[in-house]
N, C-alpha and C positions, 0 to 999 in steps of 0.2 A: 510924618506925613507931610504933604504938598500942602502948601496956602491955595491951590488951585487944581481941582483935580475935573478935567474932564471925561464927560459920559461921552462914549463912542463906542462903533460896533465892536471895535477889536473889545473893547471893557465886558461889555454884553456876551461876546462867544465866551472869553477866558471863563465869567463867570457861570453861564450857563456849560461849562466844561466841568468846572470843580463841581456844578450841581450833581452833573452824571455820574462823577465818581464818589457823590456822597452814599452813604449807607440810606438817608432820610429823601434821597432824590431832589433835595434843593440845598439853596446856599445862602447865606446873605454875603453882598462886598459893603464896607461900612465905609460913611465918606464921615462918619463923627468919631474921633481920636478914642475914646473909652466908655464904658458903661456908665459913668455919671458927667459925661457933657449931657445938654439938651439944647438941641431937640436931637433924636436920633434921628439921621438921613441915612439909607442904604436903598441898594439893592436888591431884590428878592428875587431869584432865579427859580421857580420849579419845572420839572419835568411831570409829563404825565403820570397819573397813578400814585404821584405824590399826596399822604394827608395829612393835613392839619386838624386837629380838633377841634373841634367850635369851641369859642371861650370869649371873656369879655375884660376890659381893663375897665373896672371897676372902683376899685381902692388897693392905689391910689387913682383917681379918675384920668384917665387917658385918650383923649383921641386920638386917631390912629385916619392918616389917609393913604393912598393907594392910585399911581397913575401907573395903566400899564403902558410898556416903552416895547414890547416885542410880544407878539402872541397874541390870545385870548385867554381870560381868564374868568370864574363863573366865581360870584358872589352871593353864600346864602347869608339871609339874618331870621333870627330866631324870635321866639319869645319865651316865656323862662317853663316855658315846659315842653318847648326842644319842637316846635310849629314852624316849617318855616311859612315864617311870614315876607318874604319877598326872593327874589331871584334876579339878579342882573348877570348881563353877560358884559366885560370890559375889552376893548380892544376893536370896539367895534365900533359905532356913532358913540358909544358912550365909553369915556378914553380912562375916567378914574372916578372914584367913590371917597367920601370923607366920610367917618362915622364919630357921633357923639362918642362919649364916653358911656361905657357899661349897656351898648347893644351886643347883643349875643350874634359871633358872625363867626366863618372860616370862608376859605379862599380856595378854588380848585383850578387847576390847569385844564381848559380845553381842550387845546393848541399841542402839538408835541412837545414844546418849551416852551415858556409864558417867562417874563420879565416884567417887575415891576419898580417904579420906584417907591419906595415910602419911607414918610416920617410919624415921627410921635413922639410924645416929651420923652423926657430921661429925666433922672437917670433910670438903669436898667438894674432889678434887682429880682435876679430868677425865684424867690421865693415870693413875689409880690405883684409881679406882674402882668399875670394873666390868671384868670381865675376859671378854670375851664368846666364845661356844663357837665352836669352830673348824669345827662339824660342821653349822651354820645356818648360812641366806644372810644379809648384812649390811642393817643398813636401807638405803632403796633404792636397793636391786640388782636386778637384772631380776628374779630368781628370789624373792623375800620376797614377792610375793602370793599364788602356786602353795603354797608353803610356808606361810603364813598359812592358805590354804584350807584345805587339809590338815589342819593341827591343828582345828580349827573344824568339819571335819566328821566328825572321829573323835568329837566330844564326845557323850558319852549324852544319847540324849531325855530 
């Protein structure tokens, strides 16, 4: 990889392209060379209708921030028996969100593509790093678009 890599739109279409063709309807483009540099920097491309499960980085303790760079993108956070206890909408007056470590949150597209940028420590180890609530449906599972909906339509006009 480049010692210099710039974000620009042409970066933003390409990666919002691969998102369309993913199975998961989003993508990440990584600007950190491997799963144990830190901090992870990427980009996070979703398409509508894309879900993420709510989950939280816990142990090991994680912050996690979020600026979105294209689109709108809806922000719930939890509490540990799956309340949401806040709603933001990004992309809007309010451009990106930092969360402690080990708040319960997922991320949805408003927007028909949303882009964000985010980081958070590393390194990244799929068995450790996201601890997901017990109290949501799994990504796809029958029941995560009912659930999906749901959150999406509680969101303030």
């Amino acid at each position: 990889m480049s010692s210099v890599q710039l974000i620009d739109q042409a970066l933003l279409t390409a990666t919002i392209e691969r998102a369309r063709a993913s199975a998961r309807q989003r993508t990440n483009h990584n600007f950190h060379q491997g799963p144990l540099d830190n901090p992870h920097r990427f980009l996070n491309a979703w398409i509508r209708g894309t879900y993420a499960a709510p989950h939280r980085h816990k142990a090991p303790p994680k912050a996690e921030s979020f600026i979105v760079l294209h689109g709108q993108v809806a922000v719930f956070l939890f509490d540990d028996l799956g309340t949401v206890t806040a709603r933001h909408v990004l992309g809007t007056e309010l451009l990106g969100i930092d969360l402690a470590p080990g708040v319960w949150h997922t991320l949805a597209p408003l927007s028909e593509v949303a882009v964000c940028f985010e980081v958070k420590p590393g390194p990244y180890d799929v068995a450790t790093d996201k601890e997901f609530a017990p109290w949501a449906p799994a990504e796809g599972s029958p029941e995560a678009p009912a659930y999906l909906a749901r959150l999406i339509a509680d969101m303030p006009v």
